[in-house]
Each structure stands twice: as C-alpha cells, then as structure tokens.
N, C-alpha and C positions, 0 to 999 in steps of 0.2 A: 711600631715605627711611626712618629710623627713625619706629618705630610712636611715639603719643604714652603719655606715662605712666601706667597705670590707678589710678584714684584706689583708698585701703585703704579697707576695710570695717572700722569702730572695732567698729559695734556693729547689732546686728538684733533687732528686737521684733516677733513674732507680734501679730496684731491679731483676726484671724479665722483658721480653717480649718472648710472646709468644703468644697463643689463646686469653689472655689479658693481660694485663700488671699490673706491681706494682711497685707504685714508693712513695717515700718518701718526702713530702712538708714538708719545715720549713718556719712557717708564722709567721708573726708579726702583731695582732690585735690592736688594738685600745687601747691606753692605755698603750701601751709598750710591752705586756706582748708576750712572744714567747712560740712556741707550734710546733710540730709535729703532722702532719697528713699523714696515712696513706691510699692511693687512687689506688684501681682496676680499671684500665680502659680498657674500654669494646666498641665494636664498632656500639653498639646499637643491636636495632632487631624488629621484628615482633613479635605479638598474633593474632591470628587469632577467629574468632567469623563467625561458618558458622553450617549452616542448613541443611541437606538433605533434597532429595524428599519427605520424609515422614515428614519432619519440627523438626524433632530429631537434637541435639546441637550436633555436634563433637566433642569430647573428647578424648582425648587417656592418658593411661597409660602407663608410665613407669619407670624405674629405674634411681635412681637419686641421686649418689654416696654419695655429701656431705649430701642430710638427711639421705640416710643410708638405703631406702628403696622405693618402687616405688610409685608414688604421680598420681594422676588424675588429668586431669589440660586441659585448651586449649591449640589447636597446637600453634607451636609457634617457634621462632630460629633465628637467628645470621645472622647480614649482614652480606656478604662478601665482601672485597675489593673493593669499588667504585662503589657497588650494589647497588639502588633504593631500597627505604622498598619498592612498590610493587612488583618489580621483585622478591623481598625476600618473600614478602605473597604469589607469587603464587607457586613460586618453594616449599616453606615449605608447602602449605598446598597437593602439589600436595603428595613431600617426606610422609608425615606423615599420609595423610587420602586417599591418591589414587584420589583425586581429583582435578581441576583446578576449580578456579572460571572464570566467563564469566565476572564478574561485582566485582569490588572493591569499598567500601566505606569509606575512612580513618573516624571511630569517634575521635580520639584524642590520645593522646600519656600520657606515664609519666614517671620519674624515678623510677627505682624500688627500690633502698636503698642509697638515694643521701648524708647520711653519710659517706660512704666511698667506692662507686662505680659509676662509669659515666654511667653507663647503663640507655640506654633513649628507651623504645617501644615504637612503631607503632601502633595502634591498629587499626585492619580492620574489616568489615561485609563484606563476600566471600559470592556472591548471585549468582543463575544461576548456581548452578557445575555442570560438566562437568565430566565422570570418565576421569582420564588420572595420570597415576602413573610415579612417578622422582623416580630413583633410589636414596639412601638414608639410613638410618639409620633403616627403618621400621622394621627390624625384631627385634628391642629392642622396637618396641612402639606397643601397641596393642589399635585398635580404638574402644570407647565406646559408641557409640550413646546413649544421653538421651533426653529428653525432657526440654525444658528451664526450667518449672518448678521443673522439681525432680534435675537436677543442681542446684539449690537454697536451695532445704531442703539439697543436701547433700553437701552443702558449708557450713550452719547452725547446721548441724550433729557434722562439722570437716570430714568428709570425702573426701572434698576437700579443702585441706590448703594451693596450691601456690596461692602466692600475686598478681601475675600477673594476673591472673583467676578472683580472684576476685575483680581486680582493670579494668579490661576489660568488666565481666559484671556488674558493676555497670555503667558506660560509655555506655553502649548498653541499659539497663534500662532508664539511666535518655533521653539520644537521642530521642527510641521510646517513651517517656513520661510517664512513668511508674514511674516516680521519681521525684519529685518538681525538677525544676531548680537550686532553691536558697539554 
C-alpha cells in the first residue's frame, strides 16, 4: 500500500513565540484544494512512570489553568533548550517527587494532540530513587503515591483524565506484558 500524498506547505505565519509557539500553515492537499492550519509548537517533554520503596506509582496533583481545575496525573515536563529527555526525566522527576532516579528506561514516546500540536513525550520507568529534591515548581504540585493498581480503577473512575497518563501507562502495561503486543 502506497502511503497517501502529503499536502505542500504554500506558506507559514508566526502568530506567537514564546513558551510555545503558534503559527499559521497554509497547505495545499492533493486535489487542489487549500486549507489553513493552525499549529502549537511545543518543544516536546517527558512522563515519568516511577515507583517508590514501598512500590506505590507517583503521582501528583495539580492545578491546571486551561481545565480550570487541578487533575492527578504522572510527573512529567518540558524540555528545555538543548536538553536531553533524560536529563529532563531526571531533573522533573527530581522537581516534582523529591526524587532522582538511579536507573532510566525509555518505554516509548507519542504525540499528545498531533492535530494541531508538536508536542512529542518521552516516556520513562525511574527505578532505583534516590531522595534528592531540584528546586522547582513543587509547592503547586502535591505528590500522591498510589498503587499501580488503584491508578487504573481511578483512571476508569475518570478520576484521572490526562492523556498523557494514560497514554504512558498503557506503554508500561503492554512493556511489562500485561497487554497483548498486537
């Protein structure tokens, strides 16, 4: 099966830059027909998937302007400039849980709304922590240790609705085999 036709890129109009950017694609698809798209571009990031001593999943909560209200979710955050995702997993998970991993394991990465954002994560398993706290944003995030289990009923609940959460553990599921391959 040949792949379909990629529509051209006529023309691009910066909107904003800043934390990310917006900018305005006018394309020309297959077929003639032109179209605008509008695209957040973002400079990627990290999720984090880590365990403590007691085998309890890390989670934290917090405030999260565009939903309007504070969300449960895995750590998680923003490359910076010419950052490594790992250097990024270890400083975020250090920021957000007081922790450093010893041991990183990338399982896989994905876009998070490749409709009209570049945002591409990292997704890690933090093994071995280590306490060791980065100063950081912490005192807006409050950490929630659960068990991987009760993370699952309360993803199924809706008590935990980021996508990234639960695009990461399902990626950690199917890894340790907990999930058909196919």
């Amino acid at each position: 099966m040949t792949a379909p036709e990629q529509p051209v890129t006529l023309a691009s109009r910066r909107i904003h830059q800043g934390w990310v950017g917006l900018r305005i694609d006018t394309l020309r698809f297959p077929g003639r027909r032109e179209s605008t798209v509008e695209v957040v571009e973002h400079p990627g990031g990290v999720t984090l998937i880590a365990f403590d001593q007691e085998g309890r999943l890390l989670l934290v909560r917090q405030y999260r302007h565009p939903a309007g209200r504070e969300l449960l979710e895995l750590p998680a955050g923003t490359l910076d400039p010419g950052e490594s995702p790992e250097t990024c997993a270890e400083r975020e998970l250090q920021e957000e849980t007081g922790y450093r991993p010893g041991r990183l394991e990338r399982l896989g990465g994905f876009y998070t709304a490749p409709g009209y954002c570049s945002e591409y994560l990292h997704v890690f398993l933090c093994t071995d922590l280590v306490e060791s706290r980065l100063e950081g944003d912490e005192e807006a995030i409050h950490l929630e240790p659960a068990s991987l289990e009760e993370a699952l009923l309360l993803m199924a609940a809706g008590e935990i609705e980021d996508a990234k959460t639960a695009g990461a553990l399902l990626l950690y599921l199917q890894k340790r085999g907990s999930l058909p391959p196919h």
